[in-house]
N, C-alpha and C positions, 0 to 999 in steps of 0.2 A: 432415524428419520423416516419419516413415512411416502410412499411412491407420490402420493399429493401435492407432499411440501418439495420433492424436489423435482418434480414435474414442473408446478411452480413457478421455480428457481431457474427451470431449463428455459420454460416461456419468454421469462423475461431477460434471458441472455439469447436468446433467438433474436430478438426485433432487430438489431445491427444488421444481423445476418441477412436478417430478412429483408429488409432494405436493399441491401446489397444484389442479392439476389434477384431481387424485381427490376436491379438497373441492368443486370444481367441479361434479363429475359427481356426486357424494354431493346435494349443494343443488339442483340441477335435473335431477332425476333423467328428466324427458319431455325432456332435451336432445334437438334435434334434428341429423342428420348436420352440416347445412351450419354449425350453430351452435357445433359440438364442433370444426368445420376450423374455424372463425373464430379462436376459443379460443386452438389449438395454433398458429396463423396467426401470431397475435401474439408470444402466449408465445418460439416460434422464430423471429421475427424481428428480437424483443429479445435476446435472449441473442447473435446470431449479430452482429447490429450493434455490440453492448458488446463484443462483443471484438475486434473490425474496429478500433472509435473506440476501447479501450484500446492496440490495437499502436500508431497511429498518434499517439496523443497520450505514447507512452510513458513517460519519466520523468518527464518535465514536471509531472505530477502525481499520479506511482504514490506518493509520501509522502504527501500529501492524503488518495487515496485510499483509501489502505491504514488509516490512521490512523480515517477517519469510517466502515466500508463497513460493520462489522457493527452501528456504531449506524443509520444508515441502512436498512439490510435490518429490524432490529428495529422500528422505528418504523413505517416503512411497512406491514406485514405484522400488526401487532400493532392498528393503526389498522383497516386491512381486516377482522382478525379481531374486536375489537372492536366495531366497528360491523354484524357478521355477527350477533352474539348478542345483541346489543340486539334490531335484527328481529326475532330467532326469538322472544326473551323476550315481546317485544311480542305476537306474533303468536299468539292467542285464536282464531282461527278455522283452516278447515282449507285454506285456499284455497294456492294455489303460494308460495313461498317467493320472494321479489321477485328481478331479473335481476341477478346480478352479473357478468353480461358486459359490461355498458355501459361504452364504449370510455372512460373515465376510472379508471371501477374497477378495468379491464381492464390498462390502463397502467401503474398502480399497482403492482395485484400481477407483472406480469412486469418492473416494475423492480428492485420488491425480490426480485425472486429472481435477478434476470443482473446485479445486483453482482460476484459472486464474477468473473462472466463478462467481466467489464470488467480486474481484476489479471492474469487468465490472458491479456488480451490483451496488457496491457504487459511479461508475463516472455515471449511472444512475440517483440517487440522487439526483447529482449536473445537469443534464441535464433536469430532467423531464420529463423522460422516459415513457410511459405506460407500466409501471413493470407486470402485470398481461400478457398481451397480448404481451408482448417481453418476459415474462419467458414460456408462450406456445410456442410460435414461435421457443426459443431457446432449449427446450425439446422434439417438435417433428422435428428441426435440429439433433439435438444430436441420437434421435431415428433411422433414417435412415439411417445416417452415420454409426452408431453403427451394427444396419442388414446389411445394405449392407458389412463391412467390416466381417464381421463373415460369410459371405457368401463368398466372396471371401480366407479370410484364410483359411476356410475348403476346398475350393477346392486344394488351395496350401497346404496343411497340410496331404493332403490324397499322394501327391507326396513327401513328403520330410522324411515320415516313423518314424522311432523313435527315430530321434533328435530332435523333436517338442518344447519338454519342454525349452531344452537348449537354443532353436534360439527366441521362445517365451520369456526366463527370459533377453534373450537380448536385445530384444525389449520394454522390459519395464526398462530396467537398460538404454538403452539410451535413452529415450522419459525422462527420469528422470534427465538426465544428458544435453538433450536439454533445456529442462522447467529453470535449474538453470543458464546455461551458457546464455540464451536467457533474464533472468533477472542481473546477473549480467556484463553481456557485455553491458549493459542498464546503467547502472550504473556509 
């Protein structure tokens, strides 16, 4: 397969992340440099590993997985978002918007978005993919997307004051609700 096709390929399993990532930069709009690379760190090296561990675990469990991915992605995300807007609703004062980079949280949302990233590695599999050099390709996709969108929501983020959390937990409650409808209207 050609750097193109799975360029691609990388593009279009970024947008979750991407999303993700602008609620990021929307919510902690003083992000700082090294905390925006941590961020994209992650994000990219979840996505790039789901789809490494999908080539390799290939069929074995692409029924499973295929079958639970968009309730999973849903639940995960919707959890996240969820509990984004409780905060904000809570939060009476005008003080920072609490971290949701903490490496649990952080986990969380870039599992539920390199779902998708986990099936692409098992139709890999069956293609005969170069899984090493498509899971880079797709990690340092995912990485870029990831900064640049936290670059841009902190700019929106420093305009929009302190309903960040709430619009932020909304944007992860529909990217949750995209990911499911987007699988089950497949269906």
């Amino acid at each position: 397969m050609d750097i193109f096709t799975i360029t691609a390929i990388a593009l279009g399993l970024s947008f979750d992340t991407f999303a993700v990532s602008l609620s990021y930069g929307v919510i902690q709009n003083k992000i700082l440099f090294r905390q925006a690379i941590k961020i994209a760190m992650v994000f990219a090296i979840i996505q790039a590993a789901l789809t490494v561990i999908g080539y390799y675990l290939g069929s074995m469990v692409s029924d499973l997985v295929k079958a639970a991915d968009h309730w999973i992605a849903l639940v995960l995300l919707s959890f996240l978002g969820m509990k984004m807007i409780i905060e904000g609703l809570k939060r009476t004062d005008k003080k920072e918007p609490k971290d949701y980079s903490k490496p649990l949280i952080l986990l969380t949302a870039a599992v539920g978005t390199s779902i998708d990233a986990f099936a692409v590695g098992v139709s890999f599999a069956f293609l005969n993919f170069r899984i090493w050099f498509s899971g880079i390709v797709i990690g340092a996709v995912t990485f870029i997307a990831s900064m640049t969108a936290i670059r841009i929501g902190k700019s929106a983020g420093e305009k929009l004051g302190g309903n960040v959390e709430i619009i932020g937990g909304l944007i992860l409650i529909g990217i949750g609700i995209k990911i499911f409808l987007e699988h089950f209207l497949a269906s």
